[in-house]
N, C-alpha and C positions, 0 to 999 in steps of 0.2 A: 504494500500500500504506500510504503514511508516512499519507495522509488519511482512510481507511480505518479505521485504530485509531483517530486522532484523532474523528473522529466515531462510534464506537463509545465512544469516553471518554467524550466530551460529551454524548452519549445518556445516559449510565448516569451521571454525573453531573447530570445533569437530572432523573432519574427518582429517584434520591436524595435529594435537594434539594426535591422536591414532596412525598415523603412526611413531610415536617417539619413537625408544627405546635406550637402557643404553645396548651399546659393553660393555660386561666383559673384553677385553682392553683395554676399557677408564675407568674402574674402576681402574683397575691395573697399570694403568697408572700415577693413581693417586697417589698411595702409594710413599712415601716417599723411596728414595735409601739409605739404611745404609752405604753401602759400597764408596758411591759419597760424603755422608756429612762427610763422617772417615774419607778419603783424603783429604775434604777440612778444615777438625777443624782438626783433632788429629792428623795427621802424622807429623807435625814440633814437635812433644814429645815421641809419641808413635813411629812413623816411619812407612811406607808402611804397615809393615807384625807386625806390632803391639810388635817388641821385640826392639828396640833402647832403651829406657831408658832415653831420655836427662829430663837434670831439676829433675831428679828424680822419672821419669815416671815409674809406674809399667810395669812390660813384660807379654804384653795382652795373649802372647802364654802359659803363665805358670800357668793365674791366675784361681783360684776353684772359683770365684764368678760367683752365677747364674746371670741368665737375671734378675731379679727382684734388687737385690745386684747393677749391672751394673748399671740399669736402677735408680737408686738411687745414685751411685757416680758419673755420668754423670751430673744429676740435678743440683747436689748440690754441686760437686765439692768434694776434698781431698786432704789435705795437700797443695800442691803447685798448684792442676791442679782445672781450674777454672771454675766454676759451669755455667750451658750452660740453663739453665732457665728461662732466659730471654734471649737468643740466639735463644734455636730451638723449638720447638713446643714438645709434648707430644709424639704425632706418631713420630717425626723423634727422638726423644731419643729414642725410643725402637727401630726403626730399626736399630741404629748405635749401640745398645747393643745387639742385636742380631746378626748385624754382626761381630764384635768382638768374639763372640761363634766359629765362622769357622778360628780364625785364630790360633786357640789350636792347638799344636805338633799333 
């Protein structure tokens, strides 16, 4: 009897478990927004459209650094602008350096 249920459990535990699946919008959903974490760290220096300058901020629209460049003085910080490494995660450094790519002239 006791194996009985028990395999009637694991049946219907099984049949549950298969009907689960992973929306390609809840993956993407997941991604980190570059463009939401840039508004909410960099724009008091960079400014909305990445060309302000305050404190000595480079003008995001002008500069030739790739994503990889980016994604490195983000980390680590430069000169005055302060290293976000123990602020943001991995994936959201590179989304916010890849947003910064779209605010080029």
């Amino acid at each position: 009897m006791k194996q009985w249920l028990l395999s009637i459990f694991l049946l219907a535990l099984a049949v549950a478990c298969a009907n689960s699946t992973i929306d390609k919008e809840d993956v993407e959903d997941s991604k980190p927004d570059g463009e939401k974490i840039f508004k909410n760290y960099c724009t008091p220096c960079h400014g909305l459209y990445g060309n302000m300058g305050a404190g000595g901020a480079f003008n995001l629209q002008e500069s030739k650094l790739s994503v990889e460049e980016r994604i490195l003085v983000i980390t680590n910080g430069r000169n005055a602008m302060t290293p976000f490494k123990t602020l943001l995660q991995p994936d959201e450094i590179k989304a916010v350096a890849k947003y910064t790519l779209k605010l080029k002239k």
